[in-house]
N, C-alpha and C positions, 0 to 999 in steps of 0.2 A: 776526982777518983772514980766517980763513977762512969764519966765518960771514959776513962782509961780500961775499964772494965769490961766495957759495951765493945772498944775496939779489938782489946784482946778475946773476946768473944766472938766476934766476929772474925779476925784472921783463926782462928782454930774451926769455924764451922765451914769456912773458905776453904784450907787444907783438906778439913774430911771429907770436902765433897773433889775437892782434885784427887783425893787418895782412893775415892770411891771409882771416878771415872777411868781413873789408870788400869784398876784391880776389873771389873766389868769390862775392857778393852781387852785385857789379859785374854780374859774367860770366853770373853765369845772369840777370838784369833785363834785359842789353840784348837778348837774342831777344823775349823776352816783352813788350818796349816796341814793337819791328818789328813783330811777329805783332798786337799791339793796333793799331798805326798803320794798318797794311793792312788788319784788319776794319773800319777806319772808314768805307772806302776804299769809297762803292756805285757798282755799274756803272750807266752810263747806258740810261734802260729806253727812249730813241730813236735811242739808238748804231747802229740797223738800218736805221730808216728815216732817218738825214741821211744816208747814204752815197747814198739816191738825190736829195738835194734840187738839186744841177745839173741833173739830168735833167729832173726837173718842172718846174724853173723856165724850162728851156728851150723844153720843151716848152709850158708856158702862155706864154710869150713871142709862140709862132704863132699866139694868139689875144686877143693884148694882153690878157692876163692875168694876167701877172708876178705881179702883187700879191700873188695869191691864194697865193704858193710856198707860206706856213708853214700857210694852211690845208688845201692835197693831203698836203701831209707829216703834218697830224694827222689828216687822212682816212686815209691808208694806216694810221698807227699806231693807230688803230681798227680797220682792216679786217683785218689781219694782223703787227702789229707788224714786218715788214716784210719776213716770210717767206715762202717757198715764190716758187714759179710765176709766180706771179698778186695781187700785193702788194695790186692797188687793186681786187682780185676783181673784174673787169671784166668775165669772162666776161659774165653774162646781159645787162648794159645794153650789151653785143656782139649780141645775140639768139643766144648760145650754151648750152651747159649751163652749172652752177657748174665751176667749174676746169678748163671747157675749154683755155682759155689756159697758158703753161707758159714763155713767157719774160717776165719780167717788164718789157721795154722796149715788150714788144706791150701789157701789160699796163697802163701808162702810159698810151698811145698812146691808149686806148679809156679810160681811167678821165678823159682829161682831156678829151678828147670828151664825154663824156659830162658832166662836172662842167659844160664850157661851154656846155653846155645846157639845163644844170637854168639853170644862174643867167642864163642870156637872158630864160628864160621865166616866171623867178621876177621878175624885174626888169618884164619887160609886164606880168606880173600884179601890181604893186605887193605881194611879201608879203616880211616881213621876213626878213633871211638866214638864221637858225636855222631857217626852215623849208626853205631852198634849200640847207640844209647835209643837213637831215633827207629832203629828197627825193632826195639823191644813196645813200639806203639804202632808202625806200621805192619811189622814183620819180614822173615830172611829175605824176601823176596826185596827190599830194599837196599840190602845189601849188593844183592847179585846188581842190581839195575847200578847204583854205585860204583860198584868195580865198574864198570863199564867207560863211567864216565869220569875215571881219576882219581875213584878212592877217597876223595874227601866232599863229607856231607854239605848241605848248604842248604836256605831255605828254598831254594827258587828249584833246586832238585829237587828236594822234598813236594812242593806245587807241583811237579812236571810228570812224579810219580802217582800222586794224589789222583792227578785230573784220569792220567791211564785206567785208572784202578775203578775211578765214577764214571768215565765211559764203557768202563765194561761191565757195569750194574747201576746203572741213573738211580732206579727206586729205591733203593738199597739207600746208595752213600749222595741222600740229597740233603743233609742237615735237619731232615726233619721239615724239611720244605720252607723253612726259614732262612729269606734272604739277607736278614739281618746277624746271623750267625759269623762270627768273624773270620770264620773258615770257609765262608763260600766264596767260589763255588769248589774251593777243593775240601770237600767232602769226607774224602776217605782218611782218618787216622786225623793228626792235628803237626802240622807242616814244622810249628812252634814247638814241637815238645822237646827235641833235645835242649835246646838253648832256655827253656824254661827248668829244667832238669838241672842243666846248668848252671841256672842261677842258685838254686837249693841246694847244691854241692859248696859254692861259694858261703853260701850261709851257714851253712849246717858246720863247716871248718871250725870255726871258733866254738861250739857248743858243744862238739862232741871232742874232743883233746886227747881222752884215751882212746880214739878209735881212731883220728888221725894222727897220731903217733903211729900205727905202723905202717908197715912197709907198704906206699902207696905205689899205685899202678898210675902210667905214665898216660894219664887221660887225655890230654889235651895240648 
């Protein structure tokens, strides 16, 4: 009897410690299922710039140009992913220094000025929009050089306008004297920017759904 006793005592101290070990596996797994859930978890890399896309789109409204919303918002998030001062660095196509400007509402005000200007003039000179996307970093003068040679932008035009622009200012547009800059030796403006511009248009589709619901401009 009492051996039957000792055994049944034993398979019950056996159980509470499997029920112990189950319940302690529990306990420690659900933090570390959290903690993995939220590492999954990526912050959004345009969470900066939609906070201004009312603005913009407002603002391109005063010049029937609504359309254009998601591509100032991938302009901005090229120029400054949608920080500081001066978001659409507007300063110089202001005829200012670089970050002259320091409220970002001014800073609109003049990047969108300016965008509706490249794309007027891009539009009389019949050249396709990647170059009216890429003139709003180089400037109209890229446009004209463009027209010239066919209307549609490219990287190796973009380079061939660049290097013009550093042969007619070396000190000016030398990177900063850094050979390792991905832009040397063309210098002047960044040869990449529309097809970087482009990519953020790409992306930005799916995130913004009421704004690419309307009536979109035939970019590309």
């Amino acid at each position: 009897m009492k051996r039957k006793r000792k055994i049944s005592k034993a398979l019950f101290v056996m159980f509470a410690l499997l029920f112990a070990i189950v319940f302690l596996k529990q306990v420690i797994q659900i933090p570390y299922t959290e903690k993995v859930a939220t590492s999954m978890i990526q912050p959004d890399p345009f969470a900066s710039v939609k906070k201004y896309s009312t603005v913009l789109h407002d603002e391109l409204t005063q010049y029937n140009l609504q359309e254009y919303t998601v591509v100032l918002i991938a302009v901005m998030q090229q120029e400054s992913r949608g920080k500081g001062g001066d978001p659409m660095q507007a300063s110089e196509s202001a005829g200012l220094a670089p970050n002259t400007i320091t409220d970002p509402m001014e800073s609109i005000k003049y990047g969108v000025k300016h965008f509706q200007r490249v794309v007027a003039y891009g539009k009389e000179k019949n050249v396709d929009f990647p170059t009216i996307i890429q003139s709003y970093n180089m400037g109209i003068g890229y446009i004209n050089y463009i027209a010239e040679y066919g209307g549609k932008h490219s990287e190796d035009l973009a380079k061939k306008f660049s290097m013009i622009q550093v042969e007619k200012n070396p000190e000016l547009y030398n990177c900063g004297g850094n050979t390792d800059n991905f832009r040397y030796p063309y210098c002047y403006g960044d040869f990449s920017y529309s097809a970087k511009v482009t990519k953020n248009i790409e992306a930005l589709a799916d995130s913004l759904p009421e704004l690419v619901s309307e009536k979109q401009p035939d970019i590309f």
